[in-house]
C-alpha positions as CSV (number, residue, x, y, z in Angstrom):
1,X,-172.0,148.2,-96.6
2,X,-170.4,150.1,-94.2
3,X,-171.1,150.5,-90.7
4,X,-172.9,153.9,-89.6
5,X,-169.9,153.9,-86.3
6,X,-167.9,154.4,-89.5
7,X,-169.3,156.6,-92.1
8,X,-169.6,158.9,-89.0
9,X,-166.5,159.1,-87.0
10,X,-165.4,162.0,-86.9
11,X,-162.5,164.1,-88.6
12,X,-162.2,166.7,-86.1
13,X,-161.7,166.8,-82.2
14,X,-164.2,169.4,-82.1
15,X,-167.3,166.7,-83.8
16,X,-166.1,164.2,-80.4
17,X,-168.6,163.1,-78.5
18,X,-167.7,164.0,-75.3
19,X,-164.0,163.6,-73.6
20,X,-164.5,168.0,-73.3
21,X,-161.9,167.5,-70.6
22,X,-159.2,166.7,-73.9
23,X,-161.2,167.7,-76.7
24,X,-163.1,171.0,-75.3
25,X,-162.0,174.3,-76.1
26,X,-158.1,175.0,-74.6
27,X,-157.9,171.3,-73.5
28,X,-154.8,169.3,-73.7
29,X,-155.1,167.4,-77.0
30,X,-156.7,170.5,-79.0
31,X,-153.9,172.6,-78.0
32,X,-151.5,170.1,-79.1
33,X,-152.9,169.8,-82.8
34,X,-154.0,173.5,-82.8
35,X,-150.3,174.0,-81.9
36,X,-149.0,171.1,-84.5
37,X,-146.8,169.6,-81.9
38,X,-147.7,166.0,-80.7
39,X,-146.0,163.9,-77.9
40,X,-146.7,160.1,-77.4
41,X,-149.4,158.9,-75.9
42,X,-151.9,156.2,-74.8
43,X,-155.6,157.0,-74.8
44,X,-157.2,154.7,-71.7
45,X,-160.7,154.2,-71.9
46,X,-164.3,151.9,-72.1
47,X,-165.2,150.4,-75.1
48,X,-167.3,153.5,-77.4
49,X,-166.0,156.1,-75.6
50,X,-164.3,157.3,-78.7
51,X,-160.3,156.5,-78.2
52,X,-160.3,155.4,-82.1
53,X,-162.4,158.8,-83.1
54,X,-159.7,160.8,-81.4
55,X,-156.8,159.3,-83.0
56,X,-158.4,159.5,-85.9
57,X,-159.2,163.3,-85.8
58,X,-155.6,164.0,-84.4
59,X,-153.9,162.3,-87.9
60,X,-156.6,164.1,-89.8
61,X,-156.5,167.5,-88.2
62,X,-152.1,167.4,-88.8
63,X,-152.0,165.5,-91.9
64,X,-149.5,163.7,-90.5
65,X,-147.9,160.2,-92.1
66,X,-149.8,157.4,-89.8
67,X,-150.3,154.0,-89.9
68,X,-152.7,151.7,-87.8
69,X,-151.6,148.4,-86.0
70,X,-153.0,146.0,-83.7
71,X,-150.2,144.8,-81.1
72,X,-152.1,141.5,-81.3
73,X,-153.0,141.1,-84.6
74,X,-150.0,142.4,-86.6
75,X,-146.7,140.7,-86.8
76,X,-143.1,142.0,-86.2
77,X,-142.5,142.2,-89.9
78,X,-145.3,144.4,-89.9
79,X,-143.7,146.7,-86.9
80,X,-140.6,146.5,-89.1
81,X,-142.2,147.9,-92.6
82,X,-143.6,150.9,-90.7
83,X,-140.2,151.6,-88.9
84,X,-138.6,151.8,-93.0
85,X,-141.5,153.7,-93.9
86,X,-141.0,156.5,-91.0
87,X,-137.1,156.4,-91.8
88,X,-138.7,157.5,-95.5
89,X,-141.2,159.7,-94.4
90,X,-138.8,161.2,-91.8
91,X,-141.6,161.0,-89.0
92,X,-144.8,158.9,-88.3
93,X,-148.0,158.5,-86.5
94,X,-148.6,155.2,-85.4
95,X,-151.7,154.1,-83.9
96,X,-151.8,150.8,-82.0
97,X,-154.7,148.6,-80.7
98,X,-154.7,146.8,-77.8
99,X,-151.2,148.0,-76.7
100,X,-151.9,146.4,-73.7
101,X,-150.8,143.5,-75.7
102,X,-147.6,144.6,-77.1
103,X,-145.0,142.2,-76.3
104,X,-141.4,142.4,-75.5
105,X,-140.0,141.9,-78.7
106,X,-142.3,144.5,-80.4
107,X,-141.5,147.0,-77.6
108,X,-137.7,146.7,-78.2
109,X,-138.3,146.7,-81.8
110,X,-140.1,150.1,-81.3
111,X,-138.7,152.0,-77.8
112,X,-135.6,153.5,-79.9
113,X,-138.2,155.1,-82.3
114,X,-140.6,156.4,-80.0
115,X,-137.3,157.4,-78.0
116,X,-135.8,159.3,-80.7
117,X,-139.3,161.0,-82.0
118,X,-138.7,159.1,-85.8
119,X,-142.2,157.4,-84.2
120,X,-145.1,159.1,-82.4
121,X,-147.0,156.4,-80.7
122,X,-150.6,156.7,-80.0
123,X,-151.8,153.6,-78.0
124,X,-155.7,152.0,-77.6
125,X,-156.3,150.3,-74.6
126,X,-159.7,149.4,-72.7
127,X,-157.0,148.3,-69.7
128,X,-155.4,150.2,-66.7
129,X,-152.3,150.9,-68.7
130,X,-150.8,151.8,-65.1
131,X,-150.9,147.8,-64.4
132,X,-151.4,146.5,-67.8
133,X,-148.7,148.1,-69.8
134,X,-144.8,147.8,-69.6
135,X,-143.0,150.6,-67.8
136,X,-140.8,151.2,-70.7
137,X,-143.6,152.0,-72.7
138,X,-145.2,153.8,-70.1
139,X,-142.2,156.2,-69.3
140,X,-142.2,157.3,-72.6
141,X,-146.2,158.5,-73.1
142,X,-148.4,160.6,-71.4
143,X,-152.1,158.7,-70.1
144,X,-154.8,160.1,-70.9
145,X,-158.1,158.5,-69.5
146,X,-161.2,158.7,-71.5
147,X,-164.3,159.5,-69.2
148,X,-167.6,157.3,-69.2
149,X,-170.0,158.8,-71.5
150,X,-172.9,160.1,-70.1
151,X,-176.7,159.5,-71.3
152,X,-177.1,162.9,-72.2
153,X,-173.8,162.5,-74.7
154,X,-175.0,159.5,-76.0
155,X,-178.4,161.3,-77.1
156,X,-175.9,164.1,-78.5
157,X,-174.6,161.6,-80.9
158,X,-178.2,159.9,-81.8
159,X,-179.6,163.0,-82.8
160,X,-176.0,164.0,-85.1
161,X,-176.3,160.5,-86.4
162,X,-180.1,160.4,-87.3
163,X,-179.8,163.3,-89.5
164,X,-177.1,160.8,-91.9
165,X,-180.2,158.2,-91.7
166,X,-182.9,159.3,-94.9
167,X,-186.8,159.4,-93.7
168,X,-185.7,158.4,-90.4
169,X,-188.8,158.9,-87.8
170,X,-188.3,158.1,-84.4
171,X,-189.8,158.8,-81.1
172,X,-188.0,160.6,-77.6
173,X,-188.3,157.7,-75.9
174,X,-186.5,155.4,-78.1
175,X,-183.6,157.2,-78.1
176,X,-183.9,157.9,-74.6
177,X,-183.6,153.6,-74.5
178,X,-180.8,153.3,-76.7
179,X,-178.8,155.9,-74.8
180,X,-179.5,154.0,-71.7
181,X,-179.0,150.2,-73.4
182,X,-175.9,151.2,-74.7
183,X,-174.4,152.1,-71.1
184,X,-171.8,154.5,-72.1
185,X,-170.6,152.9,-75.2
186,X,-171.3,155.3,-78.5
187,X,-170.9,153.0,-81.1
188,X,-173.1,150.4,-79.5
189,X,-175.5,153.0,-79.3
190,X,-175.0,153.9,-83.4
191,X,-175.0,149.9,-84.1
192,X,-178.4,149.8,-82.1
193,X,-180.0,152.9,-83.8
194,X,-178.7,151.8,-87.6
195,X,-180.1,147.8,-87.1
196,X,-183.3,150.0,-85.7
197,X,-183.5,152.1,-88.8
198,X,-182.9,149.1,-91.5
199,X,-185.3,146.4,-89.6
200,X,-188.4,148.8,-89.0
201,X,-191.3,149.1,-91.6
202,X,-191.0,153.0,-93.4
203,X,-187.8,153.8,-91.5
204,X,-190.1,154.3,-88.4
205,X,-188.2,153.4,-85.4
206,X,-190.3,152.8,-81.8
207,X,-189.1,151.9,-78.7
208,X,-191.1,148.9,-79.4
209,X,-188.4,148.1,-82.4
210,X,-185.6,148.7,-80.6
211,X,-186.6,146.6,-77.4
212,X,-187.1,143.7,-80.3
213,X,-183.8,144.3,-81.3
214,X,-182.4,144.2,-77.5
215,X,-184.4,143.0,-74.6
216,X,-181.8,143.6,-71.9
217,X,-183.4,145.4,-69.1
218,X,-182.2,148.4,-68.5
219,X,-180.8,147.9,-64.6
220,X,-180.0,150.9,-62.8
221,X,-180.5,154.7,-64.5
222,X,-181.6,158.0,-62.7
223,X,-182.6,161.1,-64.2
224,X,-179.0,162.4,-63.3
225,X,-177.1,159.9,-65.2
226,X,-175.3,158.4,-61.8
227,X,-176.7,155.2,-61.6
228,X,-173.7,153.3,-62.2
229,X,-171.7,154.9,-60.3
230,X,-174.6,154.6,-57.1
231,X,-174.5,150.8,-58.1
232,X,-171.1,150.9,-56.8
233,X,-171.4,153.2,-54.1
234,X,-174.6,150.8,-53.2
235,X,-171.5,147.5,-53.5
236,X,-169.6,149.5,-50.8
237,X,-171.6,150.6,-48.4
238,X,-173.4,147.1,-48.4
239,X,-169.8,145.0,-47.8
240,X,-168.8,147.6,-45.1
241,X,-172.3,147.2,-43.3
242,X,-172.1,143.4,-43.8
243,X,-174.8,142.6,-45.5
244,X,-174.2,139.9,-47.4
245,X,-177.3,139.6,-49.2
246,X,-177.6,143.0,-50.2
247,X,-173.7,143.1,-51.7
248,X,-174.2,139.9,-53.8
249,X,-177.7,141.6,-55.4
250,X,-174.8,144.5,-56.0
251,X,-172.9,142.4,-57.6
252,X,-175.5,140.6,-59.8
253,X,-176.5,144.3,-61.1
254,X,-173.0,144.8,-62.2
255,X,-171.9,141.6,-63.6
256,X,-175.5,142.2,-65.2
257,X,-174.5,145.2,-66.7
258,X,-171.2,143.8,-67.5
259,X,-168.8,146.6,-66.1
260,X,-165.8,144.2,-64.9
261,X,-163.3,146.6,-64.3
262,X,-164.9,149.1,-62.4
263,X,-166.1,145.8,-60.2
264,X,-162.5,144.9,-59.7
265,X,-161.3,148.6,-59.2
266,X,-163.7,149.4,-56.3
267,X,-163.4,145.7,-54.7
268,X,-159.6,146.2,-54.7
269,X,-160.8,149.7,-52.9
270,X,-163.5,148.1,-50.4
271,X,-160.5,145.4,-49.8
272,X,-158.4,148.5,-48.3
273,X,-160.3,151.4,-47.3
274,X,-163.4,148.8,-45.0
275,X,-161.2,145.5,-44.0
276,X,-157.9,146.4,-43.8
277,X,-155.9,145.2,-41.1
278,X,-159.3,143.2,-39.9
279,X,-158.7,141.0,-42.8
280,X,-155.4,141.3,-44.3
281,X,-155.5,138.7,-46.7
282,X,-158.2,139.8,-48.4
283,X,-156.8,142.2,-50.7
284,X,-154.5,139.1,-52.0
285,X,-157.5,137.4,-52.8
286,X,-159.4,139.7,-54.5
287,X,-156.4,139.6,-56.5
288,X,-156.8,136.0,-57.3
289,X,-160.4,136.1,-58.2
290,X,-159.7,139.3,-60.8
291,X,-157.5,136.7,-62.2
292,X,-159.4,134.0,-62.3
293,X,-162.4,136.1,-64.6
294,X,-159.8,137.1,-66.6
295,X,-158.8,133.7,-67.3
296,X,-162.4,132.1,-67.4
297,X,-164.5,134.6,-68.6
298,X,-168.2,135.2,-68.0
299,X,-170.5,133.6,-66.6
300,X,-168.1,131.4,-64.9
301,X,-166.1,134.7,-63.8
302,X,-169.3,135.1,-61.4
303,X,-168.0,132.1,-59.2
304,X,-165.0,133.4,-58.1
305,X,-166.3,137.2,-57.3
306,X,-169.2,135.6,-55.2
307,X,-166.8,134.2,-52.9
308,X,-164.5,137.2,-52.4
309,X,-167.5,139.4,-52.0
310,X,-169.1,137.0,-49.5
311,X,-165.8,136.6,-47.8
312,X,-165.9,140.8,-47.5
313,X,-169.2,141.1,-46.4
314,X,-168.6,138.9,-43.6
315,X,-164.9,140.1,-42.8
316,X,-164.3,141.8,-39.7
317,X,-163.8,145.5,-40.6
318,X,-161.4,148.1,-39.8
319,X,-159.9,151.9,-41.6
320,X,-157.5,152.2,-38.9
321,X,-154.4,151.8,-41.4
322,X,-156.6,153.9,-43.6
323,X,-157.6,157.0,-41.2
324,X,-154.1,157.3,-39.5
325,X,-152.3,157.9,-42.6
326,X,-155.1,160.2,-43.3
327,X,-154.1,162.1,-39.9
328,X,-150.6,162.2,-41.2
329,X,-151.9,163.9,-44.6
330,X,-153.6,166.7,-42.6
331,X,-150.6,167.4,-40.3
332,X,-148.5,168.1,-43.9
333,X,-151.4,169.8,-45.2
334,X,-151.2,172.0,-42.7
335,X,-147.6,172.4,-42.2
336,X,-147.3,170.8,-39.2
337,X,-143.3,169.3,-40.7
338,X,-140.3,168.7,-38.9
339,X,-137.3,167.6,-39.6
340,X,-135.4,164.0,-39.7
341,X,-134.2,163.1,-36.7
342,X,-130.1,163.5,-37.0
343,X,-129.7,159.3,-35.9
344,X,-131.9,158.1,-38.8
345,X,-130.8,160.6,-41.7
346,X,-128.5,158.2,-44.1
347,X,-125.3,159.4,-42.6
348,X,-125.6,158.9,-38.9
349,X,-123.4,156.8,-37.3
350,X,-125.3,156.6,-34.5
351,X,-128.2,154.9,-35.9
352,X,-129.0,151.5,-34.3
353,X,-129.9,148.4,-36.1
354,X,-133.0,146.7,-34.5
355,X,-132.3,143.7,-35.5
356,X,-129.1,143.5,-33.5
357,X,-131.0,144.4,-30.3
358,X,-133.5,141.9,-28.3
359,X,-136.9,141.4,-29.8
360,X,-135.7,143.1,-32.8
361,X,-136.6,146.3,-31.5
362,X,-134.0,149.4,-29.6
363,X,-135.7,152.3,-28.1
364,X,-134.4,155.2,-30.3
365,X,-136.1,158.1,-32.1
366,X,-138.2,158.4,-35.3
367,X,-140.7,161.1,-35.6
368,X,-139.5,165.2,-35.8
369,X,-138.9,167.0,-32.6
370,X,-142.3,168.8,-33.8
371,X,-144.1,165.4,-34.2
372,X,-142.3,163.6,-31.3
373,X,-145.6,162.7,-29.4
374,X,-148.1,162.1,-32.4
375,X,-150.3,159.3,-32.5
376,X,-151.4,158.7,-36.0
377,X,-152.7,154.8,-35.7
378,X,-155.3,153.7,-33.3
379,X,-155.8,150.1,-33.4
380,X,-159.7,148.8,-33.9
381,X,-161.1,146.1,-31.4
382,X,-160.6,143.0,-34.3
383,X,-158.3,140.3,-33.6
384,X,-155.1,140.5,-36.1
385,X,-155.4,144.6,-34.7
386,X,-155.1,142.8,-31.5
387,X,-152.3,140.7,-32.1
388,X,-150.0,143.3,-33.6
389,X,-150.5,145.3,-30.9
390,X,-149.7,142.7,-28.3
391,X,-146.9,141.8,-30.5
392,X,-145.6,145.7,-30.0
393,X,-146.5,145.7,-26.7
394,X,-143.8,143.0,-25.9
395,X,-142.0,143.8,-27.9
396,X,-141.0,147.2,-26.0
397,X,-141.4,145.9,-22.3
């Protein structure tokens, strides 16, 4: 029997759930199909936000030649038999899981093509593709990131999909739970609501039914739909007051709800933006621990974040790095340019070397005549702060 996520995806952009910012009237991808022109492309995005759906619609909508592949899954006789079927065809859509995954000899196999426009590549990837996917690839696509589905789009689709269910009944509030139990993921939401439908007595479905069917509690939801992203607002703010306490319960709400990579995106951000220079290291380290879940998984991922974040919370904190480039930004914004300094354009000949000098360091200007007395950085009171300024210190006496 198939799955209800199936019978119901959809066939046009205009039916996504959704992804208005590509799909909506005038956007980027509707414009493309409504103008029968299509580039290459990788569709970024959470599980169930519909990155299959729009592929799907986009080969439907142009009635284009297409085949599917899974850069995991399929072999590179496979990538070879849709390369002779496009050379047939004289142009194909090909639609690739996990391109993430792609590896090199697949990617030669297929750059040319994609090069050359015999093959339009439409890549699926839950991961960053701006660290997860090869530059070749990426030079040759546009990125376009999927946005989290919000509760009131996940009630959209329920009340679509309930009218392909027969003698469904069902209450507000149960699909008011599956839309927050399926945190952002539509087809989780559809697999909830069909096992609902086929497990309840006269196709009634109650909240009481569904919370049988799934018992996880629902963390963190406000009647705005922000919860998740207050969670990690919440992480923040808790790691840059040091409270320890308060950023591993943080942490336990979003492991809870299961969220990795926006943990490892905003810890990567904390790292930068709240340590910085107080803690250098640390953004190395939070490296290392996103690895580390990567490699063991879940629940023993939890080990290695726990240390980082307690590690953060206790860190020594500084924005210096952060606020005087931000005071360098405003001076552009405004206008407030100058020009390069004649003795450090590339071809001065009166530039000095600093490592030929004492101390690595000859007195000699930088900054633009406009700029020449800007101060941009102001060092905070924490001890490697400290230290590089001493080191400067001496280094210019």
């Amino acid at each position: 029997m198939e799955l209800l996520a199936n019978t119901l995806r959809p066939t046009k952009l205009k039916d996504i759930i959704g992804q208005t910012h590509l799909v909506g009237p005038n956007a980027v991808l509707s414009n493309l199909v409504k103008n029968k022109h299509l580039f290459s492309m990788i569709l970024w995005g959470k599980p169930g936000t519909g990155k299959t759906s729009i592929a799907n619609a986009i080969i439907n909508e142009l009635k284009l030649p297409y085949r599917m592949l899974n850069a995991t899954i399929n072999n590179k006789t496979d990538f070879d038999i849709v390369i002779e079927e496009a050379k047939m065809e004289g142009e194909m859509i090909l639609v690739m899981d996990e391109i993430h995954r792609l590896n090199k000899d697949k990617q030669d196999l297929l750059l040319p093509h994609i090069e050359s426009g015999l093959i339009t590549l439409i890549g699926l990837t839950t991961s960053n593709p701006y660290y997860s996917i090869n530059p070749a690839i990426r030079s040759r696509v546009q990125i376009f990131e999927l946005a989290d589905l919000s509760e009131s789009d996940i009630k959209k689709g329920i009340k679509k999909a309930i009218k392909h269910l027969p003698n469904i009944k069902i209450k507000e509030d149960a699909i008011s739970y599956i839309s927050k139990l399926s945190n952002g993921d539509f087809r989780n939401a559809l697999n909830t609501l069909e096992m609902a439908y086929y497990s309840s007595s006269n196709f009634v479905v109650t909240l009481e039914i569904v919370q049988k069917i799934n018992d996880k509690p629902i963390l963190y939801t406000d009647k705005n739909g922000n919860g998740h992203y207050e969670l990690l607002s919440a992480l923040q703010k808790s790691i840059r007051g040091s409270d320890v306490n308060a950023s591993l319960y943080y942490l336990a709400l979003l492991l809870e709800i299961g969220d990795l990579d926006s943990i490892f995106r905003r810890l990567t951000v904390i790292a930068y933006e709240d340590i910085g220079l107080a803690n250098p290291g640390i953004g190395p380290k939070i490296h290392a621990a996103v690895e580390s879940v990567k490699l063991v998984g879940l629940p023993e991922g939890r080990i290695p974040l726990a240390v980082v974040v307690v590690e953060m919370a206790l860190s020594p904190k500084s924005n210096s790095a952060y606020m005087a480039l931000n005071s360098a930004l405003e001076d552009i914004a405004k206008g407030n340019v100058g020009d390069i300094p004649e003795i450090i354009k590339g071809h001065s000949n009166d530039y000095k070397y600093p490592h030929d000098y004492p101390k690595y360091w000859v007195k000699q200007q930088y900054l633009p005549d406009k700029l020449i007395n800007r101060v941009y950085y102001h060092a905070k009171n924490n001890k490697y702060e400290e230290n590089l300024n001493k080191v400067d210190t001496e280094r210019r006496n």
